[in-house]
C-alpha positions as CSV (number, residue, x, y, z in Angstrom):
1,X,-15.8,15.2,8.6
2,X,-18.2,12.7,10.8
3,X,-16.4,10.2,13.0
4,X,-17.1,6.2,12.1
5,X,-19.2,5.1,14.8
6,X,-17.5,2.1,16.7
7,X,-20.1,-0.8,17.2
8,X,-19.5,-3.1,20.0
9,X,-16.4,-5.0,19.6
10,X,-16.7,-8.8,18.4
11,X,-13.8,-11.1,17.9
12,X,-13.3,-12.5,14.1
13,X,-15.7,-12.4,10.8
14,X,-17.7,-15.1,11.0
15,X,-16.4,-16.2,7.4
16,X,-13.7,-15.6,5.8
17,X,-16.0,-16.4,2.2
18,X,-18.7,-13.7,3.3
19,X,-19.0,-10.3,1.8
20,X,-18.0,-7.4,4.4
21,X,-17.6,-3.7,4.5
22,X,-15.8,-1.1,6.8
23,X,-18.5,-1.0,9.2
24,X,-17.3,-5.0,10.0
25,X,-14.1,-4.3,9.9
26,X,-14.1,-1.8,13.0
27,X,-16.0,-4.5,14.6
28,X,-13.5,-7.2,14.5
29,X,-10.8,-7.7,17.0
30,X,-7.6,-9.9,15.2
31,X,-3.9,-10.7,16.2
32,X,-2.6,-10.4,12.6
33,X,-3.4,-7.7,9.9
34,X,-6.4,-7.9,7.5
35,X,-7.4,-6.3,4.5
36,X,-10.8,-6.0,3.0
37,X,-10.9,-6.3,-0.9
38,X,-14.0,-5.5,-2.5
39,X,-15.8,-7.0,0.3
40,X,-13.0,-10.0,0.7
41,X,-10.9,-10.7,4.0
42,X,-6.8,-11.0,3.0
43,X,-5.3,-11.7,6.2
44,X,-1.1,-11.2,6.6
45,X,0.2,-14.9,7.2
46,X,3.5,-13.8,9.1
47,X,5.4,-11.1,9.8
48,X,7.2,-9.1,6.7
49,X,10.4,-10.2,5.9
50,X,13.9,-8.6,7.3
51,X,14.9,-7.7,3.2
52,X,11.3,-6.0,2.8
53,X,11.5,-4.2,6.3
54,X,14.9,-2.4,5.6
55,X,13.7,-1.6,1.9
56,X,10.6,-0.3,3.8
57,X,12.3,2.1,6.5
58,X,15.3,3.1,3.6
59,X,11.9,4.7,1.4
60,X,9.5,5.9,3.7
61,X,12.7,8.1,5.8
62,X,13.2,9.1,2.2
63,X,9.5,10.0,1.3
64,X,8.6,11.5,4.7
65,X,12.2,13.8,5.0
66,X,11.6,15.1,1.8
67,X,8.1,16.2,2.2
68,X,9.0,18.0,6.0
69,X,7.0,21.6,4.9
70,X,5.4,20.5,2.1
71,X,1.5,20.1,1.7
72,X,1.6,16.1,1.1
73,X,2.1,13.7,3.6
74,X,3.6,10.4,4.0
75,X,2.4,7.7,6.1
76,X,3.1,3.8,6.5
77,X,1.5,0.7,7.4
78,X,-0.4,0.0,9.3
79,X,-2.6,2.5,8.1
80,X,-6.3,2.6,6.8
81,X,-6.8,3.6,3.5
82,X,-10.5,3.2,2.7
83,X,-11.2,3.7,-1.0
84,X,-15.0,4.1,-1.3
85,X,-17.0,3.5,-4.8
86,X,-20.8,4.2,-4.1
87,X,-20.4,6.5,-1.1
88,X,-18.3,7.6,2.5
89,X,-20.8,5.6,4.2
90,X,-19.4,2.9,6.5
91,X,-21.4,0.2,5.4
92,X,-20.9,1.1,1.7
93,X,-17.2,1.2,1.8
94,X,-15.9,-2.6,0.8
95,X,-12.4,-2.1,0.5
96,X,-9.5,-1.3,3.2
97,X,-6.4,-1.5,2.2
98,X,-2.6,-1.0,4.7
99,X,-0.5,0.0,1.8
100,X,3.1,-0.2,2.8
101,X,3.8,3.9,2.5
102,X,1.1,6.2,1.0
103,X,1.5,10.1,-0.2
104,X,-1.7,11.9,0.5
105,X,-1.6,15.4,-0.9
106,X,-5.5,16.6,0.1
107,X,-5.6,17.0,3.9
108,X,-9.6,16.7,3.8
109,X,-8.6,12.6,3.0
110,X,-7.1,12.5,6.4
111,X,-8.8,12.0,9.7
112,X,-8.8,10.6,12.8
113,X,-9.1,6.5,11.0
114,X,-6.7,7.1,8.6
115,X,-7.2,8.0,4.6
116,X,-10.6,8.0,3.1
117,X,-10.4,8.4,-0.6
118,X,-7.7,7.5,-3.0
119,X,-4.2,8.4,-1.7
120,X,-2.1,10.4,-5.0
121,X,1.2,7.5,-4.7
122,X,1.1,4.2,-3.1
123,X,4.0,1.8,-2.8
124,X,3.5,-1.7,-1.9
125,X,6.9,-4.0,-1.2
126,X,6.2,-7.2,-2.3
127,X,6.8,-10.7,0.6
128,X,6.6,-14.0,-0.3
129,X,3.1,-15.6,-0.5
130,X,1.6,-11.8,-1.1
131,X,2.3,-10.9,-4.9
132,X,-0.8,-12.3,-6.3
133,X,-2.9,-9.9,-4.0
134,X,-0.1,-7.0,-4.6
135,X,-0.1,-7.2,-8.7
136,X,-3.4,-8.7,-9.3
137,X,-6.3,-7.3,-6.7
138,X,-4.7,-4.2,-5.8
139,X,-3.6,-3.3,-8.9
140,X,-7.4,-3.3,-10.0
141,X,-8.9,-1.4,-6.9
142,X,-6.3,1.2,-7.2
143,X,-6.6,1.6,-10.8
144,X,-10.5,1.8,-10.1
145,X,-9.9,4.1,-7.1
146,X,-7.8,6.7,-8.8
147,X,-4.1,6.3,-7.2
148,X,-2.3,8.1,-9.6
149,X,1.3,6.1,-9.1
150,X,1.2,2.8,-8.1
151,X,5.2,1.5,-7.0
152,X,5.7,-1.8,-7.0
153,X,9.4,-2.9,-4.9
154,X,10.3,-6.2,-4.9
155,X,13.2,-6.3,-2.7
156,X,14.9,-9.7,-3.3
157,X,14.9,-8.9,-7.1
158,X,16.0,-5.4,-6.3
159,X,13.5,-3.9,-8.9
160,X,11.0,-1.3,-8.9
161,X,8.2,-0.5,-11.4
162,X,6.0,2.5,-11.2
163,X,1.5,2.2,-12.6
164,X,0.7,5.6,-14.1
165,X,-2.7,6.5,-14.5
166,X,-3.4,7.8,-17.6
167,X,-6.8,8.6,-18.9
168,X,-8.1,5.8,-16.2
169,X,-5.8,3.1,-17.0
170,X,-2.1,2.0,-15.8
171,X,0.6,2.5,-18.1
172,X,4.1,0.7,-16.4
173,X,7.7,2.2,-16.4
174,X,10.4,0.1,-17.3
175,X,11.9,-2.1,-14.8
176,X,14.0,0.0,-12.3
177,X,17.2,-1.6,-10.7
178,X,19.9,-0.9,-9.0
179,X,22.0,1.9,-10.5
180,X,19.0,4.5,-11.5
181,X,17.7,6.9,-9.9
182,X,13.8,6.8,-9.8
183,X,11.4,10.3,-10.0
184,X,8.2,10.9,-9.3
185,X,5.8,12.6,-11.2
186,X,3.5,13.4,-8.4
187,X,5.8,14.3,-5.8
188,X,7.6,17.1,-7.6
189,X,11.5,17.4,-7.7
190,X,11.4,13.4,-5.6
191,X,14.6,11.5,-6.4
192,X,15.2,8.2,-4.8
193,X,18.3,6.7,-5.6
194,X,17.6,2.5,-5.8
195,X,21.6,1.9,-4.9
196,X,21.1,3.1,-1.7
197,X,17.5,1.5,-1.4
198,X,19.0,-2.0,-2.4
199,X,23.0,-1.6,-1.4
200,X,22.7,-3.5,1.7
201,X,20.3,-6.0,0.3
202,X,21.4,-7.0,-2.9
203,X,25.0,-7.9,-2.4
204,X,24.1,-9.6,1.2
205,X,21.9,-12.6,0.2
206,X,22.3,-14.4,-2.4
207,X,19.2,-14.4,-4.8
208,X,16.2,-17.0,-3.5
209,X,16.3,-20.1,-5.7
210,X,12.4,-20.9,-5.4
211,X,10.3,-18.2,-6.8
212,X,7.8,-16.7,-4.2
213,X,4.4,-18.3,-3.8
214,X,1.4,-16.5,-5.1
């Protein structure tokens, strides 16, 4: 697979309203995180929370242990995950996402810059001030993209819901909580227990009594 060519290095977008593609984004040089959405900049505001950080590490050791052998592969954020819709093409490609943790299953998706093409599970953990761009514009560019499961963890709730894609559309589980054990139906034989994803969370903090910002 042909390497992205790096341009020269420049410091920041020089608008955040401005349509841009993958060949901007390996242009720019930022101190926090960005995302491109359909051509749109989504910048990370702070660092992730201590509650979405453990759920992190407690489902990505699980995901990446269990797959030791096997043909997919885990891998966490940050990592690129470029989901083209016209072509591979640098300048075509308007979308780069860091999902949390991502299962690839086709090695020809990986190279050097990460994931080009739609990974087969994605899990986002949801932070405060981020659920609008979690639910709402990921939710459409994975659905469009072709993610097959599409977890959504929201850790202060303790709850987990799994997208589907069926016939090109997301159907949604029930809500998952503590006390169930969760499978996947791309990762064969995957079991991941949400007592001990939330145990250490749940019954430390009490719940927050202002709803996250979107």
């Amino acid at each position: 697979m042909k390497k992205p060519e790096l341009p020269n290095k420049v410091e920041e977008p020089l608008s955040e309203y401005g349509h841009y593609t993958y060949a901007d984004y390996l242009t720019w040089q930022m101190d926090e995180m960005v995302e491109l959405i359909k051509g749109k900049i989504f910048k990370q505001a702070a660092a992730p929370r201590v509650n979405h950080q453990r759920v992190l590490a407690m489902v990505f050791n699980t995901i990446y242990n269990f797959l030791k052998g096997q043909k997919c592969e885990a891998f966490c954020a940050p990592f690129d995950v470029r989901l083209p819709v016209k072509s591979k093409r640098n300048e075509d490609i308007d979308t780069v996402v860091q999902p949390d943790i991502c299962v690839i299953c086709d090695p020809e998706k990986i190279d050097e810059f990460g994931c080009i093409g739609a990974p087969d599970l994605i899990i986002e953990i949801l932070s405060p001030g981020n659920n609008r761009k979690e639910i709402q514009n990921k939710y459409e560019v994975y659905e469009e993209s072709g993610v097959q499961e599409y977890w959504v963890i929201h850790p202060n709730e303790c709850t987990l819901m799994i997208y589907t894609l069926v016939e090109g559309k997301y159907l949604p589980s029930k809500l998952f909580t503590i006390g169930e054990i969760v499978e996947s139906k791309i990762i064969s034989d995957f079991k991941l227990d949400l007592t001990e994803v939330f145990e250490n969370i749940c019954f430390q903090f009490p719940p927050l009594k202002q709803p996250f910002i979107c």
